[in-house]
Structures are given as structure tokens and as C-alpha cells.
C-alpha positions, 0 to 999 in steps of 0.5 A: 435721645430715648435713651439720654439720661440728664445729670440734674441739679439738686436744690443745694447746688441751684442755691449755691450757683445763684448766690455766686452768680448774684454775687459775681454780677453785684461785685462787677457792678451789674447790680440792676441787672444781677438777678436776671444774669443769675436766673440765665446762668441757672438755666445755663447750668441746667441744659449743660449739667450733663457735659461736665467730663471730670478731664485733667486739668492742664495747670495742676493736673487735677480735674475741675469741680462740677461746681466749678465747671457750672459756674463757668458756664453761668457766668460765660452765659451772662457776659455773652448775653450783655455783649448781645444786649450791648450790642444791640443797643449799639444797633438802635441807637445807629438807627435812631441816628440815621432816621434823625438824619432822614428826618431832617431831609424829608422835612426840612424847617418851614421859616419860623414865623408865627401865623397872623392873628386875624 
């Protein structure tokens, strides 16, 4: 790790993988969410600038772009994080059912008369 050396991101290539990813998250109709998936994806993209290997590709034998090898990374971030938070909602919304259920075991209704005024 002394000796690692981190391929960083320049200011041009940060702009231009946000506004893909903006873009991406806009047009699948994740707009209330977009900036938040673009600014995970940008951080992505910089913990992983450093693994791109310029490999064959199997398609055309051409190797992919770092470009194209970050915003893959990016956008796989971001449907990994909303499967999370899907997911997780999922969870909540379970245990709400179950403690509605518990609810109405512990406590059931009292008759519903109305108390006399006296």
C-alpha cells in the first residue's frame, strides 16, 4: 500500500461521468433521486479509477474506454444501491405489517360505548 500509486480523475472527466449519470438516472425515470446515484457513482468511480486494465474485448476485440469502464461502474453503483433501498423498504414495510398485527392482539378494541356524562 506504501508504494500504490492511484490513477486519479481530472476535473473534465468528473464533469463528463456526472452528467451521464444525471442523464442515465433522468431518462429511467429515477428523477427525484438522480443527483444522489450520480454523486455515488462519482465516488464509485474514483475508488475504482485505479482497476481499469485496457483488456480485449470479447465482441470486437477492441479494448473498452476508461470512460466507458467508469461509467459502468457508476451506473452498476447506483442499481446496486436502489436494489438495497428497495429492499430495505421491503423490510420495513414487513415489520410495520407484523407489529399492526401484534397491536391488535395486545389491545384488542374496548366496546365502543361512550362514557356517561354525569
Amino acid at each position: 500500500m506504501e508504494n500504490e500509486t492511484r490513477q486519479t480523475l481530472t476535473e473534465k472527466e468528473l464533469v463528463d461521468l456526472r452528467r451521464v449519470f444525471v442523464r442515465y438516472w433522468n431518462k429511467n425515470k429515477r428523477w427525484n433521486l438522480a443527483d444522489d446515484l450520480a454523486q455515488i457513482g462519482l465516488v464509485q468511480c474514483w475508488l475504482k479509477s485505479d482497476k481499469y486494465k485496457a483488456k480485449k474485448g470479447k465482441k470486437n476485440g477492441r479494448p473498452a474506454s476508461r470512460k466507458t469502464f467508469l461509467v459502468r461502474v457508476g451506473i452498476n453503483k447506483g442499481k446496486s444501491y436502489l436494489r438495497t433501498v428497495d429492499r430495505r423498504a421491503k423490510k420495513d414495510q414487513e415489520l410495520i405489517e407484523k407489529a399492526e398485527i401484534y397491536k391488535k392482539r395486545l389491545f384488542p378494541k374496548v366496546s365502543s360505548r361512550k362514557p356517561s356524562s354525569e
